[in-house]
N, C-alpha and C positions, 0 to 999 in steps of 0.2 A: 533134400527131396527135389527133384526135376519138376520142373512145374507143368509139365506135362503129363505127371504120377498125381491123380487126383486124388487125394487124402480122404479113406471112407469115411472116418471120424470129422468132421468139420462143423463150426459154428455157424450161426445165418449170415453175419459177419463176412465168415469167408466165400461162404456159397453166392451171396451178392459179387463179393469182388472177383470170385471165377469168373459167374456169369458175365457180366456186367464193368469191367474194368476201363473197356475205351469209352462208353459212357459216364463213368464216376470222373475221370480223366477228360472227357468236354471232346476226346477226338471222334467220337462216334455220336450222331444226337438220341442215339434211342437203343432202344435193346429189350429182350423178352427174358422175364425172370420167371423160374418152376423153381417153387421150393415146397416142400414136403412137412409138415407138423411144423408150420410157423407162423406167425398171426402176424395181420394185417401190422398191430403195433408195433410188434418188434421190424419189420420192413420199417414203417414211419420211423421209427428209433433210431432206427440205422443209416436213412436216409437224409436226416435233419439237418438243416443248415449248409448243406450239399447243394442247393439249389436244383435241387432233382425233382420231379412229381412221378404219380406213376398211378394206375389204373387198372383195378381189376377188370383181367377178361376172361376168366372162368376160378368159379371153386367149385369141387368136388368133394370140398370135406377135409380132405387128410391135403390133396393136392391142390395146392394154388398158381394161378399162371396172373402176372402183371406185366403192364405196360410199362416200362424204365423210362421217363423221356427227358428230356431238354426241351419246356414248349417254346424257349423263344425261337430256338433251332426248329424245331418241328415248324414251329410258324410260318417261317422264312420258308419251309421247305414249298409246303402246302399254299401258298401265296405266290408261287412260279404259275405264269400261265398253263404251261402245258401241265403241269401237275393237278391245279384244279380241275381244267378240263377232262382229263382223265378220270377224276373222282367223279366229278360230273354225272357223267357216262354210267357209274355205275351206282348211282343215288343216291349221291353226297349237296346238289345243288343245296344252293339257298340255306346252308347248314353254318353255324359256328364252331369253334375247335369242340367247345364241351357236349356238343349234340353229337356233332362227327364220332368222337370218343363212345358217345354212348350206343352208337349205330354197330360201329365198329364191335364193340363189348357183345352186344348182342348176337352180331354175325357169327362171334369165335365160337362166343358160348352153343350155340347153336350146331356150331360143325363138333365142338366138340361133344354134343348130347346125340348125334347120329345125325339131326335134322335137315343139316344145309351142308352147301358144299365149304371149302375153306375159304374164307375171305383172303384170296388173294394180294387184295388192296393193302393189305397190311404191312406187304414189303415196301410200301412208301411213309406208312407211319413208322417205319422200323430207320429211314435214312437208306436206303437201297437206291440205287439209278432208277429212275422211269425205264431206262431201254433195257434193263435186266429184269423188271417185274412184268413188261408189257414179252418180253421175250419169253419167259417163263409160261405165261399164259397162252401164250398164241403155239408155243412147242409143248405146254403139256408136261414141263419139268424136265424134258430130253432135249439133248441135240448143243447141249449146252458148251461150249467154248473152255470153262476152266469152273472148279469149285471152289469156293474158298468159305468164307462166310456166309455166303449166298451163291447161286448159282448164275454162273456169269454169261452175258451174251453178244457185248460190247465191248472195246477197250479193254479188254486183257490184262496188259502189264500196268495199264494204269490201274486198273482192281487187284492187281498182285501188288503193288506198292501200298496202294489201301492196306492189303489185309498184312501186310508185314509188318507195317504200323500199328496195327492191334494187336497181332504179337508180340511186339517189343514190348508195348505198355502193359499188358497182363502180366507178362513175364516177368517184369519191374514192381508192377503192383503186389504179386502174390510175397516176391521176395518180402516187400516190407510189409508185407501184412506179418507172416511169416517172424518176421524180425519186433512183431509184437504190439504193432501200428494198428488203431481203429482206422475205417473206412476214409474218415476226413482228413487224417493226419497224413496218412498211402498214398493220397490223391495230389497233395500236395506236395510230394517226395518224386514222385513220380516226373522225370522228362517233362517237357510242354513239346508240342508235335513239330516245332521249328527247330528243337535239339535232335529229336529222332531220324537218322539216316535210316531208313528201309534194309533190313537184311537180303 
């Protein structure tokens, strides 16, 4: 199957490692996971000993959306002056990670009940450039430079080598799922991001 042919039939197993493979893999620190008639537990299950956390930010019932992250990464991220500052701004001050998470939680949930607009800011809890989330917002989602994972507004070919890298590793990852591997065992078969030349 081309891993590109997304298998209707799939386990949560595999839906995590679609989603989420340059995350499980440590070359991405974050990522957003939608999965459909799956409990909380079976995520925890599947994420165990991964060194992963992850945080609901909306349930609808049938439909689930969480936060995938890496917080030492996310930490590092959110600990850049110019990135606080920017949080700052849109009232994050005086906050810790697990408050921010919960502000955050609330924003999504919210845009996604009709209420509020989209927490924009999410593209930095997600590991996004500052110049591509603050770009996005000040153009309104147009005008953008290149797609990839996100919509880009800086640096180009350095966000194409980015996203080519996450390619590779999805790609590598599905194989050995594929080849019969759980989530922990994949990750560790998987390249490390100093073997991966960029396609």
């Amino acid at each position: 199957m081309n891993w590109m042919q997304k298998d209707v039939q799939t386990s949560a197993q595999m839906e995590i490692a679609w989603q989420c493979a340059p995350v499980l893999t440590g070359v991405k620190p974050s990522n957003i996971l939608t999965l459909k008639n799956v409990s909380e537990k079976e995520v925890a299950e599947s994420l165990k000993e991964m060194g992963i956390s992850y945080s609901m930010l909306c349930d609808s019932g049938v439909r689930k959306v969480w936060l995938i992250y890496r917080e030492e990464e996310i930490l590092e991220i959110l600990g850049k002056k110019e990135y606080s500052e920017f949080l700052d701004i849109l009232g994050y001050r005086g906050f810790e990670f697990p408050q921010m998470l919960q502000i955050m939680n609330l924003r999504f949930e919210g845009y996604q009940h009709g209420s509020a607009e989209f927490p924009h800011e999410l593209g930095i809890f997600l590991g996004y450039p500052l110049a591509d989330v603050k770009g996005f917002i000040e153009h309104n989602g147009k005008d953008f430079l290149y797609q990839g994972y996100w919509k880009v507004y800086e640096n180009v070919e350095e966000r194409k080598k980015m996203f080519s890298i996450y390619n590779v590793v999805k790609e590598e990852f599905i194989r050995e799922m594929q080849a019969g591997k759980d989530l922990w065992h994949a990750a560790r078969s998987v390249r490390q991001p100093f073997d991966i030349q960029p396609a």
